[in-house]
N, C-alpha and C positions, 0 to 999 in steps of 0.2 A: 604764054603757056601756063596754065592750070596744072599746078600738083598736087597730088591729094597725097594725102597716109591714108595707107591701105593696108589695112590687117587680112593674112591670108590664114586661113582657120580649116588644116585639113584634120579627118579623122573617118574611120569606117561610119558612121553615122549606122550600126544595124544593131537595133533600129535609132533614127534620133531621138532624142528626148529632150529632158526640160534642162536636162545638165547641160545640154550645146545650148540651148538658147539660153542658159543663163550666161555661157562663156559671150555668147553673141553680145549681149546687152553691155557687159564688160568691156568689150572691147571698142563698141562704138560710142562708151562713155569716153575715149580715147582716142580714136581713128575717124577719119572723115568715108572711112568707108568699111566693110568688112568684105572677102571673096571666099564662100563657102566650098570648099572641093572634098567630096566623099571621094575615099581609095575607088578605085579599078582594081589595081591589082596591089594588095598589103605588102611590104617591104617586109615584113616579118612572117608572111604565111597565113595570117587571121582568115578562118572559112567565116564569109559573110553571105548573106541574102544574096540575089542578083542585084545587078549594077543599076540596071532599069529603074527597082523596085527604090533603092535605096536611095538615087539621087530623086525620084518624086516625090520620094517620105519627105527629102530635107526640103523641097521646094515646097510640100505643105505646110511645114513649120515655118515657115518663112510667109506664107499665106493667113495663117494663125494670129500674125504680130503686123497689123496695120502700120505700124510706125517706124517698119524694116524697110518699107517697101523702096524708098527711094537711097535707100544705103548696105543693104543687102542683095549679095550678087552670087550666086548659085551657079558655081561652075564646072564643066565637063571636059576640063582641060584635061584629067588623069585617062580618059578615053579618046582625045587627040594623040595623046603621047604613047599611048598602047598602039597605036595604028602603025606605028612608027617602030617599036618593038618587037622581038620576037614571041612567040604563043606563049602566057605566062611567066614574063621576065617582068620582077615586080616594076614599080615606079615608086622612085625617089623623091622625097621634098624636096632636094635639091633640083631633078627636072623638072618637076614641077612652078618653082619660084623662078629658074631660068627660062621656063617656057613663058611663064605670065609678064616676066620683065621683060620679053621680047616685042609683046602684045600689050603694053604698058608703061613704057620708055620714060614717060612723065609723070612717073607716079612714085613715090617712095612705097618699097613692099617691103615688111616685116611679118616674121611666121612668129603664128602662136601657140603654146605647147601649154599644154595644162599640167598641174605638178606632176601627173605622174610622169612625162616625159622629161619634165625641165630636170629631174635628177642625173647628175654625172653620170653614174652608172646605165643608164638607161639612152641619156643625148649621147654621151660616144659612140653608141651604136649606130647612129643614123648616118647612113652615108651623107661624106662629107660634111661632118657636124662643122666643122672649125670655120670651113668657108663657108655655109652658110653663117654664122656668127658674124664674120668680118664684110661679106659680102649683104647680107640684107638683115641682120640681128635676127631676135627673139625677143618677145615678150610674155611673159608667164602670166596665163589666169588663175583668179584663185579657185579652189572647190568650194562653192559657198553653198551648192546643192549637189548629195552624196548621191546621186543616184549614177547608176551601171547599166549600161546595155546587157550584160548577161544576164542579171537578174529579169531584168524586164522579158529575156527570151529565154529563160526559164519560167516564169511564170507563164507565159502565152501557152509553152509546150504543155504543163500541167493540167490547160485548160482554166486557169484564173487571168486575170488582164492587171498591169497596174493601175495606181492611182492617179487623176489626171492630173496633179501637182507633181509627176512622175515622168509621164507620156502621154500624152492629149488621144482621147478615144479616134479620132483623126487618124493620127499614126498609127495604133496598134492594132487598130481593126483595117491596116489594109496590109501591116507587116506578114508576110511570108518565108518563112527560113527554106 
């Protein structure tokens, strides 16, 4: 039996940018694999794009980087687990990594959190930080590229686009808020 490390890398992705893909690159300088899952429904409230839009965006940026392809894996597990939920009851990273370790059995999975998450202040909030911790770890990416999905959909609203060392004309010309 084959076990891979497998980094699970969720985030609203609205829109995605060059910041996730730099975390991506990060992470498979480390992991034999990466599992990309944009929210369904944000544990915190975050109004995002539709769900449609956003997980196409992230399978284009995945389309973008030839050398993803066979280690980058784009998943809609946070819309399995809504199906299962009731109307608007967030999803958790925690159902989420028990959902993927179910579908997964042989695989080591660890969640990635980018600083702004990896802060105490911020990880106790996340249901069940502690067992995720002891149950499948964390591992922290660093910011090596400052860029923000707000800024980016603020610029689109104003009528300007970012820069494509930003968000790949790809993305932001098909993002819709």
């Amino acid at each position: 039996m084959t076990q891979h490390k497998m980094a699970v890398f969720g985030s609203a992705f609205n829109p995605p940018h060059m910041g996730h893909a730099d975390v991506i690159n990060q992470v498979l300088e480390v992991f034999d694999r990466v599992i990309v899952v944009p929210s369904f429904s944000h544990a915190f409230g975050k109004a995002m794009a539709a769900y449609s839009l956003r997980l196409d965006l992230v399978r284009t940026l995945v389309r973008l980087h030839p050398d993803w392809q066979q280690r980058v894996i784009v998943s809609d597990i946070e819309e399995t687990i809504a199906e299962k939920k009731a109307d608007n009851e967030p999803i958790y990273t925690f159902d989420v990594l028990k959902e993927l370790e179910a579908q997964q059995p042989f695989d080591q999975l660890v969640f990635v959190v980018g600083p702004d998450n990896a802060v105490p202040e911020i990880w106790t909030k996340f249901y069940k930080a502690r067992e995720i911790d002891e149950r499948w770890g964390r591992w922290e990416a660093k910011e090596r590229k400052k860029v923000r999905s707000t800024v980016i959909r603020r610029q689109l609203k104003t009528g300007g686009h970012p820069k494509p060392e930003e968000c790949p004309p790809a993305i932001w010309q098909a993002y819709e808020m």
